[in-house]
Residue, then its C-alpha position, 0 to 999 in steps of 0.5 A: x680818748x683811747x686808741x686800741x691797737x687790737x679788737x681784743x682790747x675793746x670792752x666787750x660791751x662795746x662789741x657786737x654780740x654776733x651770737x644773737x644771730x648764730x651762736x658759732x660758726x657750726x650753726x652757721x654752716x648748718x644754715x648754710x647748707x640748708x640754703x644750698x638745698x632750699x635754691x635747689x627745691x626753688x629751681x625745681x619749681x620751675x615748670x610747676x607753678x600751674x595752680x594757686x597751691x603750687x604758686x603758695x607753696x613756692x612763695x613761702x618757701x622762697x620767704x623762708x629761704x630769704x629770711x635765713x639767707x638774710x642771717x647767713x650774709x648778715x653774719x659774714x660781712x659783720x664779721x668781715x666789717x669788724x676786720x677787714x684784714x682776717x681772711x678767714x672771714x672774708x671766706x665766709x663772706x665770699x661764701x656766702x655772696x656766692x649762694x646769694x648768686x644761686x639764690x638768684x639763678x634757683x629764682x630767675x625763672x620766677x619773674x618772667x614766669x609771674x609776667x607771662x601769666x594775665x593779671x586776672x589769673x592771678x587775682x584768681x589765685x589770689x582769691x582760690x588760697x587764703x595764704x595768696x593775700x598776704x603776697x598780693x600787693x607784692x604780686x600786683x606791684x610786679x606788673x609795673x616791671x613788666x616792660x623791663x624783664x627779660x625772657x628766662x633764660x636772659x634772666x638766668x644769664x643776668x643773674x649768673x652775673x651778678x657777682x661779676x657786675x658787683x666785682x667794681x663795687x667789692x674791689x674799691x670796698x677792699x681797696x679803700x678798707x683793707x689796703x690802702x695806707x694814709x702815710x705818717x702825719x704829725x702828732x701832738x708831741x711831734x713824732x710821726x704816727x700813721x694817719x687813720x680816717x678817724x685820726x683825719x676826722x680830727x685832723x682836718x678840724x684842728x686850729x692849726x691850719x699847717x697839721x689841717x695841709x698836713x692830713x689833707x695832703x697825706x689822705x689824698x696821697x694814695x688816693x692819687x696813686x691809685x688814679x688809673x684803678x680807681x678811676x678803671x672801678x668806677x668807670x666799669x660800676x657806670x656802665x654796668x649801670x648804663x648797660x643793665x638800664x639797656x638791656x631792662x628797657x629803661x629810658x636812662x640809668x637815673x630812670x632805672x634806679x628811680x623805678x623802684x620807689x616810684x619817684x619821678x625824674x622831676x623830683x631828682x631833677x628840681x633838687x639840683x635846680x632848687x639848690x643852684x638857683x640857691x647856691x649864693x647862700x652857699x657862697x654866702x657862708x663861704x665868705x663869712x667863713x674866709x672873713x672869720x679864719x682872717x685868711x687871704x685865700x681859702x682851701x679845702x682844708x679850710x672848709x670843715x674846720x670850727x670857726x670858733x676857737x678854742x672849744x674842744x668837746x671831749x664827749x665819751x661814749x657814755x655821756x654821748x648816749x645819755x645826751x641822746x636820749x635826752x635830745x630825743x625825748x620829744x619822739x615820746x616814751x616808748x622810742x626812749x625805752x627802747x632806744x636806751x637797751x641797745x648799748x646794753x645789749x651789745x648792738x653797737x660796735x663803737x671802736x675804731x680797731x686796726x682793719x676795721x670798715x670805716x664809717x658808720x653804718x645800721x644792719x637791721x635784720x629781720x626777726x633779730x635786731x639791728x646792728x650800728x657800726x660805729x668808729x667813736x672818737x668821743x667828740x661832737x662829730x661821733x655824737x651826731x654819728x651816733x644819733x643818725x644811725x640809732x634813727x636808722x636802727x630804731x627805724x630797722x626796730x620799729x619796721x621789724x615789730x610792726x610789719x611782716x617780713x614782707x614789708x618789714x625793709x624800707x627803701x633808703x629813700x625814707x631811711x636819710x629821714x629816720x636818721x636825720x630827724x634825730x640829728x635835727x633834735x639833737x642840735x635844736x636840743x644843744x642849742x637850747x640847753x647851752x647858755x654859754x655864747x661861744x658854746x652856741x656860736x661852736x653848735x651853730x656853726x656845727x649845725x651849718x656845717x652839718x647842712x653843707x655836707x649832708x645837702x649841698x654836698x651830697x646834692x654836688x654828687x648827685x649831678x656828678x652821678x647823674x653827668x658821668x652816667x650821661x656820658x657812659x650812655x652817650x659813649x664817651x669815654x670814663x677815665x681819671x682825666x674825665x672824672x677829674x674834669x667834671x669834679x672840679x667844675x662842680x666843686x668850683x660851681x657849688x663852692x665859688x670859684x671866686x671864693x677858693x684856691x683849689x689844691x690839686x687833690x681838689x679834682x680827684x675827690x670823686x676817688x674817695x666816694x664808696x657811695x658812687x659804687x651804689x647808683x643815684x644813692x646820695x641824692x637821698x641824703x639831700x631828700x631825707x634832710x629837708x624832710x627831716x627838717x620839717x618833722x623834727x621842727x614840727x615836732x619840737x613846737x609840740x605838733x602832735x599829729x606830726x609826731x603820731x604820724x611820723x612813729x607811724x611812719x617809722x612802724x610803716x617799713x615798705x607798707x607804701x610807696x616812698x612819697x606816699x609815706x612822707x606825705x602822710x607826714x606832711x611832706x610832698x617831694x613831688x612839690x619845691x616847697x620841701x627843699x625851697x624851706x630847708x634851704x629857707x632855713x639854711x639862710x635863717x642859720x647863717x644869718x643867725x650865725x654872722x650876728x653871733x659872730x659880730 
């Protein structure tokens, strides 16, 4: 695999087309400027809003203004992302947060305006203008917020606010992209290179378990360096949570952030108790790994790496796709045909560059076309990568087609499911077509390893979240020492503290998580993996009502309450069954696994 020093070198049909937004900077700052007028237009209809035209007239202005801001930020920050280091960038970036803060200000008379008024005036409005019904569900659904919004003036207050309550978020983004430095690792010749996070991604699967200690050890360094700041960001990201949870009237953060999609705490909750009460299944695959690696003590940097050896897929770019959107044909003809031009049509930026954003990630924006964010290092990892954001991108696509912008955007609550399910169809599909033994037993274990880190690990940050936000609202104090506390006890609870020696940068892997920035975000992960399950299995054993209904609900956007749209696919989360069967089959896999082994 190639490594490019500059964005310059990649091909450019593996860079992002930014110009399908907006063809330079100059048409950019045009909408820029006319976003700046429009929030002032909004504000001045503060006072007004006295009959249904005028309320139709602020509703569609407020939709316009939306669907150019939408573009404006979009631009910035995937400009930003392709380059973390360029400030002329970061400006734009910056400029633009800053009009989503007047946006914000121009609308906030708006909410306790809509609250104040009786729901029957507002059906009459709804009823005197034609144009009213297509925001009516969004109008009626607002009175659910009508115990946790502020006067206007508090509302005004709260959103001037916004830039400095997402500062803790923005400083560990910058942080963990832009500044930090993982030190020099050893190289295959021998020669002393810098560690990159995509060079660590390897790394810590690599046979030898000396170059695994070696890269575990150089990308926590800083990470313990920065104890105190990073510890000092999360802990002011907390209890900004805990505090807007106050002053909106929510019972707790947790409840807060679960208002929005209508989930009740008991789902958030029995994911957690289901997964515990199962954890021997955990400890199960621990043990059979300690046995195979053949080692007396186990590590964290003994956690990730194949447990058969001497299979090394280099798989390009090119190849990986094709071996897409041969996994996916089950999804049918029209998810194939139009999941095959996004490569060609420059959607995907797929490099890993110097000042690149880490990960991976899907962009989808309304009225142009999704975005993924890729850093490929033509392995099977990347293939998985690549897989899970085209679920969300073709999701972005689909929502976009089928639904007005209104209800276009989907909750992240649905959008694990969308990229899961193809990475379940995926593996199914390799484990399928391979006759070679050790190549099953490789993608087997690939499989279970997937589990562990998008279920039981993300289901160990839940209750990470969910302890250190108890204890900001309880008033104890958030430090690196606390964090460290908690951390370590989950691991060892969700790892087996009988099973592991745990290295000292064991207790700070809560420093490294961007995800605890965006609040009660990662129990998703969890969720939208066990649906995921049930979809792709059933679709696989040639279920056609499954497969109709769930491109349904990847056409469905925000048309309905999250659990109402996975359970017109056959999944009811307010029930165990969902979790208790994915966790069903995680034991079926490492079952399967250890006879293979034997």
């Amino acid at each position: 695999m190639k490594t490019y020093n500059s964005r310059e070198e990649v091909p450019e049909q593996e860079r992002w087309n930014l110009a399908d937004i907006y063809e330079n900077k100059s048409a950019w700052e045009q909408d820029y400027s006319r976003i700046g007028k429009m929030a002032e237009e909004l504000k001045s209809f503060d006072g007004r809003l006295i009959n249904a035209m005028t309320l139709y007239s602020y509703l569609s202005k407020s939709e316009e203004l939306s669907f150019l801001y939408r573009k404006v930020y979009a631009y910035a920050m995937l400009q930003v992302d392709c380059n973390t280091r360029e400030a002329e960038h970061q400006a734009l970036l910056d400029r633009a947060s800053q009009l989503g803060q007047k946006i914000s200000a121009a609308n906030s008379f708006f909410m306790p305006f809509l609250l104040s008024l009786e729901e029957e005036t507002l059906k009459r409005y709804i009823a005197e203008v034609e144009g009213l019904k297509y925001f009516e569900e969004d109008l009626l659904d607002s009175f659910r917020y009508k115990p946790h919004v502020l006067g206007k003036d508090q509302e005004e207050i709260l959103s001037q606010m916004g830039e400095t309550l997402s500062s803790p978020q923005k400083t560990f983004g910058m942080l963990n992209n832009a500044d930090i430095k993982f030190g020099e690792v050893t190289d295959e010749h021998g020669n002393k290179v810098e560690l990159t996070r995509g060079m660590y991604s390897k790394l810590i699967e690599h046979e030898d378990r000396e170059k695994r200690r070696e890269a575990y050890k150089a990308y926590y360094k800083p990470y313990i360096q920065m104890k105190n700041t990073i510890a000092s960001t999360l802990s002011s990201a907390v209890k900004n949570n805990v505090l807007l949870s106050k002053l909106r009237n929510y019972p707790s953060a947790i409840e807060k952030s679960l208002f929005s999609d209508e989930v009740p705490l008991e789902v958030y909750e029995n994911l957690i108790k289901a997964t515990k009460d199962n954890i021997e299944l955990m400890h199960k695959y621990l043990l059979l790994r300690k046995r195979t690696l053949g080692l007396e003590e186990v590590r964290q940097y003994d956690l990730t790496v194949p447990l058969v050896k001497g299979i090394k897929l280099e798989i390009s770019y090119h190849d990986a796709y094709e071996t897409m959107l041969n996994a996916l044909k089950p999804l049918g003809n029209e998810y194939i045909d139009t999941l095959s031009y996004f490569k060609e049509k420059r959607y995907i930026d797929v490099r890993e560059t110097p000042g690149k954003r880490s990960g991976a990630y899907n962009l989808g924006i309304y009225g142009v076309h999704p975005y993924i964010l890729l850093n490929h290092q033509d392995d099977l990892d990347s293939l998985f990568t690549l897989a899970h954001e085209c679920g969300h991108a073709m999701h972005s696509y689909f929502s976009s087609k089928h639904q007005p912008q209104i209800t276009a955007g989907y909750s992240i609550f649905v959008a694990e499911v969308a990229s899961t399910v193809n990475e379940i169809l995926l593996i199914r599909y390799l484990l399928n077509t391979t006759e070679d033994k050790e190549m099953k037993k490789h993608l087997l274990n690939h499989f279970i390893d997937s589990f562990k880190g998008t279920f039981f690990t993300q289901v160990m940050f839940a209750e990470f979240e969910k302890i250190v936000h108890e204890k900001a609202e309880r008033g104890e104090p958030l430090h690196s020492e606390a964090f460290n506390s908690i951390y370590e006890n989950l691991f060892k609870e969700y790892n087996g503290s009988n099973l592991l020696v745990l290295d000292e940068e064991v207790k700070y892997g809560w420093s490294r998580i961007p995800h605890f920035y965006r609040p009660f975000y990662v129990y998703k992960y969890a969720t939208g993996y066990a649906s995921a399950l049930s979809i792709a299995d059933k679709i696989l054993s040639g279920d056609q009502a499954t497969l109709n209904s769930y491109l349904e609900f990847l056409k469905s956007g925000s048309s309905d309450y999250p659990l109402e749209l996975l359970k017109k696919t056959g999944v009811d989360l307010t029930k165990p069954e969902p979790i208790q069967q994915a966790l069903a089959i995680f034991g079926e896999l490492v079952e399967e696994f250890a006879l293979l082994m034997e």
